[in-house]
N, C-alpha and C positions, 0 to 999 in steps of 0.2 A: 209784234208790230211788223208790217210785210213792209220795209223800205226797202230801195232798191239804191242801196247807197252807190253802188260801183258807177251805175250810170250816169252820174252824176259828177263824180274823181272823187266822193269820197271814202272813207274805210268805214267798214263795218267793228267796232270793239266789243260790242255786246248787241243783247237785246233792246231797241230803243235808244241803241248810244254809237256814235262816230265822232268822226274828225277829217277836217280836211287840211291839208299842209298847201299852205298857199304860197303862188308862184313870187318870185322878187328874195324875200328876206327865209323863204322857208318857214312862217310861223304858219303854228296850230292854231284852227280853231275848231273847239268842241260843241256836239250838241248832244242834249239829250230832251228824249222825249217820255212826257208824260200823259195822262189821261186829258189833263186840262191846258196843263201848260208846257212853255216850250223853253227849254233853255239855250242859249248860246254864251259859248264863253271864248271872250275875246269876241272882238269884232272889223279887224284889216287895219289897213297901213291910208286909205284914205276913202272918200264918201262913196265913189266909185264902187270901191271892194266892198264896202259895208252894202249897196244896193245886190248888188251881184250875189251876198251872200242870203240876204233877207228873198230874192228871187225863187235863190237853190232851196232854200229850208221850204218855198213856197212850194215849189215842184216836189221836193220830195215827203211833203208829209200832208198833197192833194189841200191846198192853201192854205192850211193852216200858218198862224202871223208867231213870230217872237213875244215871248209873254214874259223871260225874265233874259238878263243880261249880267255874265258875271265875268268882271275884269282883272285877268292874273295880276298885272302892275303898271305902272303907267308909262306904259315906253309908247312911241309913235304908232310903230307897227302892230300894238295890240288896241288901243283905243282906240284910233282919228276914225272908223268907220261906226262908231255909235249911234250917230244921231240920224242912220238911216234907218231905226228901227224905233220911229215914234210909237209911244205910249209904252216901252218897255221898263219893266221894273230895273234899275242898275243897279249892282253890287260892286264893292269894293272894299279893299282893308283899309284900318281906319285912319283917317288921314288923309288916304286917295281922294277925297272930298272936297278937302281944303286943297292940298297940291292942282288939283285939276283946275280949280279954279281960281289959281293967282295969275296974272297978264302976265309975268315974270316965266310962271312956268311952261305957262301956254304959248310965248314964244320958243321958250328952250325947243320945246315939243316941235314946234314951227321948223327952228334952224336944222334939230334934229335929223328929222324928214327930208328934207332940200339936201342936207348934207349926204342923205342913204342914199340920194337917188328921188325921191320924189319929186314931183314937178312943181315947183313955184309954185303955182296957182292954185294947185289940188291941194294942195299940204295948208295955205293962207284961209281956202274955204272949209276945210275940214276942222281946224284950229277955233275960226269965227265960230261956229257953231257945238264945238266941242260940250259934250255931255258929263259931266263929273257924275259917280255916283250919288245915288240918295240914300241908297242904306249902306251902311260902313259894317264891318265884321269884324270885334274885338278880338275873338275868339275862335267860337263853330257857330254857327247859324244853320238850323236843318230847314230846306226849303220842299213842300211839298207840294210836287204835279200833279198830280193826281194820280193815284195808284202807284205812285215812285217817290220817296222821298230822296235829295239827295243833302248830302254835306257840305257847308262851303268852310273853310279852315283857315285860319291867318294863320301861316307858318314861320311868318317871317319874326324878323328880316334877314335878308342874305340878297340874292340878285339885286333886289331895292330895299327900302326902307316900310314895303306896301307891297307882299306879295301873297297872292290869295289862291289857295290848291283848290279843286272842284273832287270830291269823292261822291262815288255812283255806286252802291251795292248793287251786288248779284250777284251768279254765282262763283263768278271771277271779279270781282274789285276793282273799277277803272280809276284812276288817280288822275288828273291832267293836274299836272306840276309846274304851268308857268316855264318859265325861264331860269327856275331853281334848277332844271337840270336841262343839259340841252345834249343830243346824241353829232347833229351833222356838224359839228366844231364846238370847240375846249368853251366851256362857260365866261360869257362874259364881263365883265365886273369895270361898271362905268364910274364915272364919279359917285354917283347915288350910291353905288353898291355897299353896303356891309359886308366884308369879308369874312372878321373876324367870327361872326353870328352864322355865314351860312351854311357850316357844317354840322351847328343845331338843329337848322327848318331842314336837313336833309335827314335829320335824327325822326322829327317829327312827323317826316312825308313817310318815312318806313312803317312808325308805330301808325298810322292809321289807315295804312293800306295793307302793313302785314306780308309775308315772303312770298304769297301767290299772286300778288294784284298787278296786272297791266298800269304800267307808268307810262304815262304819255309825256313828252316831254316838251317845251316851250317852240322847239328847234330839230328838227330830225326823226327818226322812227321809233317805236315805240320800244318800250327796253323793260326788265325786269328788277326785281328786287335787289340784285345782286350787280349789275350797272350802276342803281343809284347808289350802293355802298360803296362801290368803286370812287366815284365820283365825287363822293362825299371825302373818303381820304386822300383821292387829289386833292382836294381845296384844301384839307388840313394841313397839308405838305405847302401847300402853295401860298397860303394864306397863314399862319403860325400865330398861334396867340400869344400877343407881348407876354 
């Protein structure tokens, strides 16, 4: 697939597959491309970003539109940009569903935002509009592009209670890991987070990307097998099970 990611700001990881780390909070988001369909995972911090990105995936893959959407967890920075890619299929792990859609949580989300730095008004119109997933992932769920299948995997919980890995074969392995692991600062662990749990879903992320595979990670540069096992016995240390 002849993209020209660089021109764009974003990385090239494989054949038909990148990431852009976007400005403000540092998060990823992934795409990958198939014969038919287009995937993006994660979608910005507000409508704004989520336009801006659904533009770029337009320039770079010669107009083709978002055809599936999959959501590492539900924090501000990765949702509030959803709803600028009408008629997208949404994924999410299970629960992400019901969470998205209680006023309860969709203001957290709200205060959230405002509180990171977003703007009042941007974060109020992003929220209003706010897209919850429709399909939920207990499990794996294999979703196929056409000529690509990829994997989506409920690893969790750990970061959240709702955190959903994207795996891309080939012949390096991409993994985008959400926020289960994060490289540019120490993993964060909000009220939501599962501690004890998250040195399981890091157990998890290894067994199905295996010692070769490109981990991408929620926050920061890309890292390898031997980062997330790092990373992994930080939180064991840090997090200790009663």
């Amino acid at each position: 697939m002849d993209v020209h990611w660089e021109a764009y700001g974003w990385e090239r990881l494989a054949d038909g597959v990148g990431r852009r780390r976007l400005p403000g909070w540092d998060a990823t988001v992934g795409l990958v491309l198939g014969e038919q369909g287009v995937l993006l995972y994660d979608t910005g911090s507000t409508l704004a970003e989520g336009a801006e990105l659904r533009g770029q995936v337009a320039d770079l893959t010669g107009g083709r539109r978002v055809t599936h959407i999959a959501l590492s967890h539900p924090h501000f920075d990765h949702v509030l940009g959803t709803a600028a890619f009408a008629g997208a299929e949404v994924f999410g792990a299970v629960g992400s569903d019901d969470l998205l859609s209680l006023d309860r949580e969709r203001e957290a989300l709200r205060r959230d935002a405002v509180r990171q730095g977003v703007d009042a008004a941007a974060a109020a119109e992003a929220v209003d509009v706010l897209v919850a997933p429709r399909h939920v992932v207990s499990g794996e769920w294999t979703l196929d592009l056409g000529g690509r299948q990829v994997l989506l995997a409920n690893v969790g919980p750990g970061h959240t209670g709702h955190d959903l890995a994207l795996c891309v074969p080939g012949d390096r392995e991409v993994v985008f890991c959400g926020d289960l692991v994060e490289e540019s600062g120490e993993p964060q662990a909000g009220p939501d987070a599962i501690p004890s749990r998250w040195p399981d879903a890091l157990d998890r992320l290894l067994r199905l990307g295996g010692e070769d595979a490109v981990y991408v990670p929620g926050h920061g540069a890309v890292v390898d097998a031997a980062f997330v096992r790092l990373q992994r016995e930080e939180l064991a240390r840090r997090f200790p099970v009663a």
